[in-house]
C-alpha positions as CSV (number, residue, x, y, z in Angstrom):
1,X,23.4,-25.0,50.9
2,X,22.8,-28.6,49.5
3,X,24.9,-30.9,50.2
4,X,26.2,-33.8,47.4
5,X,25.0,-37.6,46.6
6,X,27.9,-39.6,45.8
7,X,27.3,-43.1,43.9
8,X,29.8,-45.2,45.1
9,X,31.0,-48.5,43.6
10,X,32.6,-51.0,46.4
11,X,34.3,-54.2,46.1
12,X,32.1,-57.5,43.6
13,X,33.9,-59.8,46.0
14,X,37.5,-59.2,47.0
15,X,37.7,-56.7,49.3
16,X,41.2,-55.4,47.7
17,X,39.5,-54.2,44.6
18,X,39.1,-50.9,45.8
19,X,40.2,-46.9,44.9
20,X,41.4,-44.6,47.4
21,X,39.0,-42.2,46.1
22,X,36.2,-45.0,47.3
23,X,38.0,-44.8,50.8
24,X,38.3,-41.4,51.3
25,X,34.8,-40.7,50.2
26,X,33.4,-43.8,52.2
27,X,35.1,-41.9,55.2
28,X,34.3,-38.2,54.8
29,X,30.6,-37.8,53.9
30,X,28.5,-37.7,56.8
31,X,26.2,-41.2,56.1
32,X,25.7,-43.8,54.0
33,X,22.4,-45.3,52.2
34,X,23.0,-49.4,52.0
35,X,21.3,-51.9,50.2
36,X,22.2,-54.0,53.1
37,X,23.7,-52.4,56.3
38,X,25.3,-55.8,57.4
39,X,27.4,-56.2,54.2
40,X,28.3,-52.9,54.0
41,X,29.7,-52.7,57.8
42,X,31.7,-55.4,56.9
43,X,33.7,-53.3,54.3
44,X,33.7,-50.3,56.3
45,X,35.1,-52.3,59.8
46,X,38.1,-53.9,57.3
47,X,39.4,-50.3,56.6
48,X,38.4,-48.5,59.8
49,X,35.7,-46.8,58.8
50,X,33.1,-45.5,61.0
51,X,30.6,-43.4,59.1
52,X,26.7,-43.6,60.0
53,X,24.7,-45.9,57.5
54,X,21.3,-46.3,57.1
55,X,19.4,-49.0,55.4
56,X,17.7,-48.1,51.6
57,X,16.5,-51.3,50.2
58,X,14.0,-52.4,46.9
59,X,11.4,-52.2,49.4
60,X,12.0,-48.6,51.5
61,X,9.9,-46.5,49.0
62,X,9.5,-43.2,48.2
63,X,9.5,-42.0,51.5
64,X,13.1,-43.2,52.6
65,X,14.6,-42.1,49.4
66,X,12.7,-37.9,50.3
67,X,14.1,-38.2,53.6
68,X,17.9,-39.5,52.2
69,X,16.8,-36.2,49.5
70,X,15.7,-34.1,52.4
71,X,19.0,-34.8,54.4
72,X,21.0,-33.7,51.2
73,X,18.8,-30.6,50.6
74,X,19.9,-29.7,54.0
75,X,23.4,-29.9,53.4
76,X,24.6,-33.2,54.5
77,X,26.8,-35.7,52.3
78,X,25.4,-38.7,51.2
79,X,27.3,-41.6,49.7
80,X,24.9,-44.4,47.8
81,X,26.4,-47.7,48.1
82,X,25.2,-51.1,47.2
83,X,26.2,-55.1,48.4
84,X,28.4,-55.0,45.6
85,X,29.1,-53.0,42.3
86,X,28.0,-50.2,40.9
87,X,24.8,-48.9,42.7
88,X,21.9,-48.0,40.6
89,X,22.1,-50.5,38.4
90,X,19.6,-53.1,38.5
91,X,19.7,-51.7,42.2
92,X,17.4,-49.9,44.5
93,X,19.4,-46.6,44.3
94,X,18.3,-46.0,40.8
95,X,14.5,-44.2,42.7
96,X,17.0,-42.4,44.5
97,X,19.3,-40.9,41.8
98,X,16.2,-40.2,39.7
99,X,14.7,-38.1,42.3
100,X,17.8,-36.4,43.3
101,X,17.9,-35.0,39.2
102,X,14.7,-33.9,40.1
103,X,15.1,-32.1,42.9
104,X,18.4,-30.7,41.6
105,X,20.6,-32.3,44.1
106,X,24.2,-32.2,43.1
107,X,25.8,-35.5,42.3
108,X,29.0,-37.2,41.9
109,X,29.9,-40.9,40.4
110,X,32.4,-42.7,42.2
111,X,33.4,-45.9,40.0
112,X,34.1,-49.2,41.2
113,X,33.6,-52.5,40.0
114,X,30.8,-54.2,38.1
115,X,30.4,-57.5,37.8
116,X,28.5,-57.6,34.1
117,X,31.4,-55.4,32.7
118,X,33.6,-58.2,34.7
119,X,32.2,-61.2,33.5
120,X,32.1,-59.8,30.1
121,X,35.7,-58.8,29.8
122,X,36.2,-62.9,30.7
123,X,33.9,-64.2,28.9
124,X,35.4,-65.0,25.7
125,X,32.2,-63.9,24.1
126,X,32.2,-60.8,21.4
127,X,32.3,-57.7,23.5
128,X,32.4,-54.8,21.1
129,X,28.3,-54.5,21.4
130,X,26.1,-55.9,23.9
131,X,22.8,-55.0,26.1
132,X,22.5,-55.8,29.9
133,X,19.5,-57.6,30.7
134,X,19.8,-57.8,34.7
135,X,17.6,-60.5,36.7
136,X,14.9,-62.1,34.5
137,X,11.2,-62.0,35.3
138,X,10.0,-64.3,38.2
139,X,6.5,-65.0,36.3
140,X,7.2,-67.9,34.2
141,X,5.2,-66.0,31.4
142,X,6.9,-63.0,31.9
143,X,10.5,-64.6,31.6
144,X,9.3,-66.6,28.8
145,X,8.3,-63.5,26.5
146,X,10.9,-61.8,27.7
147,X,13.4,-64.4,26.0
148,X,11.3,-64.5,22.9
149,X,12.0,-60.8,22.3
150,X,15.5,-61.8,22.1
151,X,15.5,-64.8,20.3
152,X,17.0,-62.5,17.6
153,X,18.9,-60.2,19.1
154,X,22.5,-59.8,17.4
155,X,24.2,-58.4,20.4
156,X,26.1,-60.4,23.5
157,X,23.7,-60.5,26.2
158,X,24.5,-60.3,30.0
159,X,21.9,-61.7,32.3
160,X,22.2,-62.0,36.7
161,X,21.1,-65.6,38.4
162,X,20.3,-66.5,41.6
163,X,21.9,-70.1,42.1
164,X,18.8,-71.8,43.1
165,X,17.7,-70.8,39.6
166,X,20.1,-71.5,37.5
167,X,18.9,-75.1,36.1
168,X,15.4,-73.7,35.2
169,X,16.8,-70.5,33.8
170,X,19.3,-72.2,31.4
171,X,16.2,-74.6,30.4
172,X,14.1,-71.7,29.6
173,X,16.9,-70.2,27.7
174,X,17.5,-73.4,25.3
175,X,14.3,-73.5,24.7
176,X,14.2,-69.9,23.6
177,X,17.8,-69.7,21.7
178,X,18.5,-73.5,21.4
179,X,20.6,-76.0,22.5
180,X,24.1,-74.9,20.3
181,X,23.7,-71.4,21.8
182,X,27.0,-70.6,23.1
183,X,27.5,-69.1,26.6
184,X,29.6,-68.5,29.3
185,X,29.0,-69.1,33.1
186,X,30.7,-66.7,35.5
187,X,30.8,-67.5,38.9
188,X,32.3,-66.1,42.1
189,X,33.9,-63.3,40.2
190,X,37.2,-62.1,42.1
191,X,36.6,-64.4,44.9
192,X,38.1,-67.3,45.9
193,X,35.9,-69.7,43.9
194,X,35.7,-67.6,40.8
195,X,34.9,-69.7,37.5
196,X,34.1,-69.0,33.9
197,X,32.7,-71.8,32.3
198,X,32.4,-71.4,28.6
199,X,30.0,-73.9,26.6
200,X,26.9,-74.1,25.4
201,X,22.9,-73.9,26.9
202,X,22.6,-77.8,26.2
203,X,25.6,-78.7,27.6
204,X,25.7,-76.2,30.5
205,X,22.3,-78.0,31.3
206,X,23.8,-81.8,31.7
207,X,26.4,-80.5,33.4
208,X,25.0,-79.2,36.2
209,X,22.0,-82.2,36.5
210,X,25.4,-83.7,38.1
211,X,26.7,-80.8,39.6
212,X,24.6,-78.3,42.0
213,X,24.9,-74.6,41.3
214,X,26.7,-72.3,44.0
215,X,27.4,-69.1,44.3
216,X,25.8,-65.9,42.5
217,X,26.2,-66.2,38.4
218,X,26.4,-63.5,35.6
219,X,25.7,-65.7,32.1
220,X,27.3,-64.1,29.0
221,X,24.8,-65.3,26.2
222,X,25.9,-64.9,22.3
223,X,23.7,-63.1,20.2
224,X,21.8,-64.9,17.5
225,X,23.2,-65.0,14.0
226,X,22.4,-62.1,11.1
227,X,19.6,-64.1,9.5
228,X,21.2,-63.6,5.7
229,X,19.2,-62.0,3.4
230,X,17.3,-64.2,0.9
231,X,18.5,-63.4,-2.9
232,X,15.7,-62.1,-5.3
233,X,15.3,-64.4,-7.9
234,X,16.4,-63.5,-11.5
235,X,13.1,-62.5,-12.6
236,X,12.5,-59.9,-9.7
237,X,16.0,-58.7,-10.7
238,X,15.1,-58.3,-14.0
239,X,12.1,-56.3,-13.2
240,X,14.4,-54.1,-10.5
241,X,16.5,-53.2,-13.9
242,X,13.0,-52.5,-15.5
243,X,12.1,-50.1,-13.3
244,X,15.6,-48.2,-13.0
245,X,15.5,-48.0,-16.3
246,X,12.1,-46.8,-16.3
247,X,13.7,-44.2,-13.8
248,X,15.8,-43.1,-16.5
249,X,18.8,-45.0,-16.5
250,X,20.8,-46.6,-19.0
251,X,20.1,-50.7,-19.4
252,X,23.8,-51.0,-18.6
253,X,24.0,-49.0,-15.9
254,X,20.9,-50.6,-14.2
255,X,22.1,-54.2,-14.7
256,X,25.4,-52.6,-13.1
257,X,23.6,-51.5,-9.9
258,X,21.6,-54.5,-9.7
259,X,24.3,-57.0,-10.5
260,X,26.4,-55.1,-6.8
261,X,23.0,-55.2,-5.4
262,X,21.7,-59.1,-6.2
263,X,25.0,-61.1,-6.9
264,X,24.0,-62.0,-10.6
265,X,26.2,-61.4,-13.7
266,X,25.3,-58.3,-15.5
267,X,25.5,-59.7,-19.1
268,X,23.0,-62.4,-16.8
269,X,20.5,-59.4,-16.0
270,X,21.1,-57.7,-19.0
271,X,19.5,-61.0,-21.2
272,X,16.8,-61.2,-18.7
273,X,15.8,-57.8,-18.9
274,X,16.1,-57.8,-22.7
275,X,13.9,-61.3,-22.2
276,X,11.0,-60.0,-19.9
277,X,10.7,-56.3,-22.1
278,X,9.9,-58.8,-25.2
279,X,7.0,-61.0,-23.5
């Protein structure tokens, strides 16, 4: 009988920010799959726990993740866990979860922390819509059409960086959304350094000329603005009324729908329409 993967969130920093459900799990099933073993021990030796973990990294490949699969097939537990979050998101466990769907190997989710939901809930940014955008490309190319496919994105966007990257990435940014873009710099979330800096790309960018970047960052970034829409002129209004009429509407009743639809006056559209049928 197969046994069960569990995907199980563990602390984003502070090691208090944990369930008992995590605990209990991290204790019971029979191994665990790490990101990185040494970070993982860490959380297990400050509770007392003493289950088996093996190492599944971005670079462990297909054959790791059949073997983790195989285990499971033949009945053992198997609780995913990553250096800190949620696994499988932006994370090597998402092979892992993908195969086990495939191979029909039960699964449970095990929430914990994430430090995009985190940093957005600080942020001070709009939160009600927004799209996770991870670690940008490495290729300077890459990262740079990558930020030109969201130069008009409406939604908040969330983005991880490294920070030995930080200066360059917040460059690449204003150059991509502008200066005035406003943002906000999250640093250290729930540890003993944690910051939120919020500001904007140009000024995020003096600031830390001066001051070097530490620590691992999740940058909130507003969306663009709705470009408004550009209003037809009166004589394209007048020919919209034209044609609803032509549709077999009333002249009132068209200049009605297009006065809601354009902004101008009715008795305005009604004169122009009147105008344009005599020519």
């Amino acid at each position: 009988m197969s046994g069960t993967l569990y995907i199980i969130g563990t602390p984003i920093g502070n090691l208090e920010d944990i369930t008992m459900r995590q605990l209990r799990l991290l204790g019971e099933v029979d191994f665990l799959a790490a990101e990185d073993t040494r970070v993982t021990r860490k959380l297990l030796s400050h509770y007392e726990i003493h289950t088996p973990v093996m190492s599944y990294h971005e670079h462990s490949g297909h054959t790791v993740a059949q073997a983790i699969a195989d285990r499971i097939l033949a009945g053992e537990s198997c609780g995913i866990v990553t250096d800190a979050g949620m696994p499988c998101i932006s994370d090597p466990g998402e092979p892992l979860v993908r195969l086990c769907h495939d191979q029909g190997i039960p699964m449970e989710v095990v929430p914990g922390p994430s430090a995009s939901i985190a940093a957005l809930a600080i942020s001070g940014q709009h939160t009600a819509r927004f799209t996770f955008e991870g670690f940008l490309p490495v290729n300077k190319n890459q990262r740079a059409a990558h930020l030109e496919q969201l130069q008009d994105e409406y939604r908040t966007m969330i983005f991880y960086e490294a920070p030995h990257k930080l200066c360059r990435t917040l460059a690449d940014m204003a150059k991509a959304f502008g200066g005035d873009r406003a943002l906000s710099l999250c640093r250290e979330l729930t540890k003993l350094h944690e910051e939120v800096r919020k500001t904007t790309l140009s000024e995020a960018i003096t600031y830390y000329e001066t001051v070097p970047p530490r620590g691992e960052f999740v940058l909130v970034v507003a969306g663009a603005k709705p470009k408004a829409e550009e209003r037809p002129s009166l004589e394209e209004a007048a020919k919209q009324v034209q044609t609803y009429v032509r549709d077999g509407q009333k002249l009132t009743q068209a200049c009605k729908v297009v006065a809601a639809e354009t902004g101008y006056r009715k008795n305005v559209l009604y004169d122009a329409a009147k105008a344009l049928s005599a020519q």
